[in-house]
N, C-alpha and C positions, 0 to 999 in steps of 0.2 A: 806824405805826412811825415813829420819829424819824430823820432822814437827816441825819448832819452830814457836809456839805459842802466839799471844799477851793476855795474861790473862785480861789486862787491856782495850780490845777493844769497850768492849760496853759503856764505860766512854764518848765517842762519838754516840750520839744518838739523830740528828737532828728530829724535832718537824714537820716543814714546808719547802719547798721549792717554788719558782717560778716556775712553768713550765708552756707553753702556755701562758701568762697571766693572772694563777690565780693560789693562796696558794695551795697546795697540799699536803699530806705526803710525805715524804721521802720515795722513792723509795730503795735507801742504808741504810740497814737496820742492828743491830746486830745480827740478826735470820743469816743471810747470811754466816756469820764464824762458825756461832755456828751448824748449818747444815752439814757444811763440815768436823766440826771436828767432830759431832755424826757418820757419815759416817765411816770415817778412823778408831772410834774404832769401829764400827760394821762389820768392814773387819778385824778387828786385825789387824790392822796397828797404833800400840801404843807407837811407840817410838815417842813419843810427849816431849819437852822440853823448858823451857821459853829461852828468850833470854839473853842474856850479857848487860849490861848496857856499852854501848864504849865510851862513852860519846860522845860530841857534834862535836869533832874535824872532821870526814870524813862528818858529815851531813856538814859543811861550806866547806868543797870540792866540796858540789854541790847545795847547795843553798847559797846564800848571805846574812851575819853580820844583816842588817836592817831588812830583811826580816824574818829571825828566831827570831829575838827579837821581834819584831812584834807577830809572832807567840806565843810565850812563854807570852807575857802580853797583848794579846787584849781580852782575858775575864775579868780579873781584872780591864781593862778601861775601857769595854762596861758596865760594874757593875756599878764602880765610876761615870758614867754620871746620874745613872739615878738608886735607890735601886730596882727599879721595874722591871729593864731588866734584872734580875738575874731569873726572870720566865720565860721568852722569847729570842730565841738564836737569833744572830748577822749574819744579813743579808747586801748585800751590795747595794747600790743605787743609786752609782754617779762613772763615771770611766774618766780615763785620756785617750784620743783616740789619733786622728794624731792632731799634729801640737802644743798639750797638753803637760807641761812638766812633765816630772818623776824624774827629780833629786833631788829635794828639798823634802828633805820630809814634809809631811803638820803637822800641829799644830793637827787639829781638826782631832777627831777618825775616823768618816766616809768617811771625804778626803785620810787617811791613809790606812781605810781597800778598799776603792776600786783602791786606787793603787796599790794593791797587791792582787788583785783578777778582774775575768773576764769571773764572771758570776753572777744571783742570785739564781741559785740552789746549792748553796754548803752553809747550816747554818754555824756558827762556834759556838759551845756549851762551857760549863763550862769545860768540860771535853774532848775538841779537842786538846788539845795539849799533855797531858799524853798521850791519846791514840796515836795518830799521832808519837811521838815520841817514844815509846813503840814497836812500825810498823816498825819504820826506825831501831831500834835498832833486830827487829828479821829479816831482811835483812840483817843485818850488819852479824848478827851470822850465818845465814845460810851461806851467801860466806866463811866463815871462815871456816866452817865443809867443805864446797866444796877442799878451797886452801888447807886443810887439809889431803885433801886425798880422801875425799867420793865421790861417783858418784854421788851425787844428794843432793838435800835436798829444803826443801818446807818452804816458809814463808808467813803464815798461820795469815794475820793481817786484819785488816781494820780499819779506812777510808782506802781505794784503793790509788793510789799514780801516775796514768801514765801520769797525766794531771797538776801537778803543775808542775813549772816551778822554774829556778832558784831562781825565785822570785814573783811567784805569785800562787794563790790557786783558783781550782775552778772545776768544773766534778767532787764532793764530794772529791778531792783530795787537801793534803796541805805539806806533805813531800813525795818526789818522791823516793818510796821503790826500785823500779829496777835500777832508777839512784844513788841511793846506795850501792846496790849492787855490782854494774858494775863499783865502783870505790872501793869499798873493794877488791874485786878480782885484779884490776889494783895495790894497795897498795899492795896486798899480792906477789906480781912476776908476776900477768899472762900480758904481752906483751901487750895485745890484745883481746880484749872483745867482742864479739857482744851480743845486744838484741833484742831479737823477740817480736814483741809485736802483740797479737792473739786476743785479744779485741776487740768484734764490731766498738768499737770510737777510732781512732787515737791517740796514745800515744802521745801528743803535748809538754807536758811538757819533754818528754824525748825526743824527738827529738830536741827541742831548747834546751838542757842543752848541747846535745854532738854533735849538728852540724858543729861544726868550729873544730872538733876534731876529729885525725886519729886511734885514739887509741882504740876508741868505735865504733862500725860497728852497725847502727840502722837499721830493717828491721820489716815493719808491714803490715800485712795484715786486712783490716779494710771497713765499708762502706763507700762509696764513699761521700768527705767534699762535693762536691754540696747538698746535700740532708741531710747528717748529720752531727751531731754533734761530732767534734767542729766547723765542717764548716773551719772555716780561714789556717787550715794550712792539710797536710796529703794528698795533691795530688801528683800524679808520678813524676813532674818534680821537685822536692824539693831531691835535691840528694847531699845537704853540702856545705858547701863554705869556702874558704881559707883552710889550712889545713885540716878539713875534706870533701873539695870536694870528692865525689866520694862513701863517707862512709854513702850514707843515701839512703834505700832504701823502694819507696811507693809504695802498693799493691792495689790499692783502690780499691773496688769492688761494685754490686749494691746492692739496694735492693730486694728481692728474691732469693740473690743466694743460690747454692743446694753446695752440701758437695762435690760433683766431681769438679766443677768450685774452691770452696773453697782452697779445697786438691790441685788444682794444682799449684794454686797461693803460697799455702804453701811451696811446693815444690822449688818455683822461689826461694824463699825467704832463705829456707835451701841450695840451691847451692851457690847463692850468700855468705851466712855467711861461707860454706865449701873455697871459693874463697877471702875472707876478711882477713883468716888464722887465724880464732881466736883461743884461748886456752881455753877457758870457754863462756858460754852460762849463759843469763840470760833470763827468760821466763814471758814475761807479761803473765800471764794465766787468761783471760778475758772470762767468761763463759755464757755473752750476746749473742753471737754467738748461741744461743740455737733458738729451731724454735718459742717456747714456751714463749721467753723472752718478756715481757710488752714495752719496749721502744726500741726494735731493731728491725732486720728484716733479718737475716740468716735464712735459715734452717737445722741447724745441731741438730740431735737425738743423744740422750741419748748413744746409741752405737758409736756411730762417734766418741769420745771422744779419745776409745780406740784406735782405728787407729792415732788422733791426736799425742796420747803420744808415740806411737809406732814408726811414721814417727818424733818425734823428738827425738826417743832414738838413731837410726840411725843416726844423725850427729854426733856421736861417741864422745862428749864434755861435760866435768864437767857442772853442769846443774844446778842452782838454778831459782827455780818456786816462782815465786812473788803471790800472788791471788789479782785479780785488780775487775772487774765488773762482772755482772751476775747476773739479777733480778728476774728472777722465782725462787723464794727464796724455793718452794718445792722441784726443781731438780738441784738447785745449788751443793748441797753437791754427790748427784749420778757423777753428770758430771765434775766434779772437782777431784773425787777420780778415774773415769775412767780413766780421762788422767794419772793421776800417776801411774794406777797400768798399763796403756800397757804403760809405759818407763820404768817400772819395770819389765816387763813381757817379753820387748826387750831388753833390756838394756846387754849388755856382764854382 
């Protein structure tokens, strides 16, 4: 399988985050890629490759004009308010809720970054938007090897991407990789797209980019939003509306659950995309789901992986593998590579 690469990843390397109520380190960490790719070449799996620069045009396919510019200059204004914040990354601390408007955009930097964001665990650094776009650009390349012909291929980035939104940043994500993908491959000819999203937390940002759209078939298996994060959205009955009625499908699951419970749900979720008729497959591959993981609550082993990648080689579909969350940063890179090698191992 082909692994493009973000060379540029660790340029993104938050300091602190919110969690609970109080500063914390970063849980999303550069060790996490860098793990996964020592893996791959310790199995000799070294067709590794950087990505294409496609420029900006498919990322405005699925995020919005303000909101990338946004992106692209909120380290140089968080700079320009203050010389001193150039030690300390940009956190967010006031947000627009119900009844709140969003259309105006505000003067003032902090009323701007928390209108585009919606949480305060996600810093944004000097170096989040190289990286970030760096990410979006080895998504872009990976569908393109997929529409190309390959049966697979792996985009190998971080910050993670399944939680922003067309227009907002937050679950340490700011450009949404697999909702890039999943419109590379729609640009390239394929009909009809689904994505799975296998990540403890509910892919939200991908779910609200492709909801009102027939074209993208969304299906996640995830812990259940009463008890986790992101909580607001990712329960069962959130299944699309207007045109993509019908095209959105939630797995929620609890805390504790075991790899047979897991596995089956996976299952609902692969006949449904077999039933959506997609032509290509894009794969949140979220590796929190581990039993191990610091902020989750699955229990899937190190072995389970393999059957993971196995039971999705079986839905028989060009397959590009996003890498989103997964914080036992010791066994991220073992259970990241297992899933690829049983879709490799199944795979026709």
């Amino acid at each position: 399988m082909i692994t493009v690469y973000n060379h540029q990843h660790a340029l993104h390397q938050g300091k602190v985050e919110m969690f609970r109520g109080q500063l914390v380190p970063c849980f999303e960490v550069p060790a996490r890629a860098d793990y996964v790719l020592q893996e791959l070449q310790r199995r000799g799996q070294g067709d590794v490759r950087a990505p294409q620069d496609h420029g900006l045009e498919v990322l405005q396919r699925v995020h919005s004009p303000r909101y990338l510019d946004f992106l692209a200059s909120a380290w140089s204004e968080w700079v320009a308010l203050d010389p001193a914040n150039a030690e300390r990354d940009a956190l967010p601390s006031v947000w627009p809720v119900r009844s709140f408007r969003s259309d105006i955009l505000p003067a003032n930097f902090a009323a701007r970054m928390g209108l585009f964001s919606y949480d305060a665990g996600t810093p944004l650094t000097s170096g989040t938007w190289a990286a970030a776009y760096a990410g979006a650009q080895c998504a872009v390349t990976a569908a393109q090897l997929v529409s190309a012909g390959a049966r697979s291929a792996f985009a190998l980035t971080r910050p993670p991407g399944h939680h922003a939104g067309a227009d907002f940043f937050g679950g340490y994500c700011f450009l949404n990789n697999a909702a890039v993908a999943a419109q590379a491959l729609r640009d390239a000819g394929a009909d009809r797209v689904a994505v799975l999203d296998i990540d403890y937390h509910h892919g939200n940002g991908t779910q609200a980019i492709f909801y009102e759209r027939a074209d993208v078939f969304f299906a996640s298996v995830h812990g259940d939003p009463h008890t986790e994060y992101p909580f607001y959205l990712g329960y069962a009955d959130e299944t699309g509306a207007r045109a993509g009625a019908g095209h959105n499908l939630n797995l929620p699951l609890p805390r504790g659950t075991d790899f047979a419970r897991w596995r089956a749900a996976l299952g609902q979720a692969l006949q449904a995309i077999a039933r959506s008729g997609a032509q290509a497959l894009v794969v949140s591959l979220g590796l929190d789901t581990f039993e191990g993981d610091p902020i989750s609550g699955f229990h899937l082993r190190s072995e389970d992986y393999l059957r993971v990648g196995a039971d999705l080689a079986a839905a028989g579909l060009p397959t590009v593998f996003v890498f989103e969350g997964g914080y036992a940063v010791d066994a991220v890179g073992v259970n990241a590579v297992n899933v690829l090698d049983g879709f490799a191992q199944a795979a026709p």
